[in-house]
C-alpha positions, -999 to 999 in steps of 0.1 A, spaced: -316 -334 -776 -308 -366 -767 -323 -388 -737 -302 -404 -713 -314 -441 -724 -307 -430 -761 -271 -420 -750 -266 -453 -730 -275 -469 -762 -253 -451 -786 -225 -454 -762 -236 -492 -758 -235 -496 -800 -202 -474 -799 -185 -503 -775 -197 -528 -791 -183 -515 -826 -148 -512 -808 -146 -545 -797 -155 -557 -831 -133 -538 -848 -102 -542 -822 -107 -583 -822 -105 -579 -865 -73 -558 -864 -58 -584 -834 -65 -613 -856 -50 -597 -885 -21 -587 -867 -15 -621 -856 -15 -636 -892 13 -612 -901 37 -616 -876 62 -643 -872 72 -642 -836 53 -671 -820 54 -649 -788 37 -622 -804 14 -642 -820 1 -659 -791 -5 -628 -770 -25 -614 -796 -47 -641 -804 -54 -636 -764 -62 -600 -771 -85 -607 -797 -101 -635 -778 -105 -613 -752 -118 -585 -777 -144 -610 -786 -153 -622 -755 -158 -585 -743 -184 -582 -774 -201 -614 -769 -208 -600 -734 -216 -566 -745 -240 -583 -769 -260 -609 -743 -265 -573 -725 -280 -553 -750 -300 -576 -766 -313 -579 -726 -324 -547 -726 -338 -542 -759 -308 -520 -774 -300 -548 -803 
């Protein structure tokens, strides 16, 4: 059984994986699209998909999870 700070963690590392994985699949989106619209809205989602696990990051690493 699982403690409530080791599911807080795995849901922590579980977050942290999506935002990684959502900022790759942005960026390689926006490489293979040719609408300049398009491609500028998701270069903003992926910034903000890296900006989210940059944060995420800082706060594990804070409390020891990293």
């Amino acid at each position: 059984m699982l403690t409530d700070q080791e599911k807080m963690n795995n849901a922590l590392k579980e977050m942290l994986f999506h935002e990684e994985s959502m900022g790759k699949k942005y960026a390689d989106l926006a490489q293979h699209i040719t609408d300049p619209k398009l491609q500028q809205m998701l270069r903003g989602m992926e910034m903000g998909a890296r900006n989210h696990y940059g944060t995420l990051s800082q706060k594990m690493t804070s409390l020891g999870i990293v």
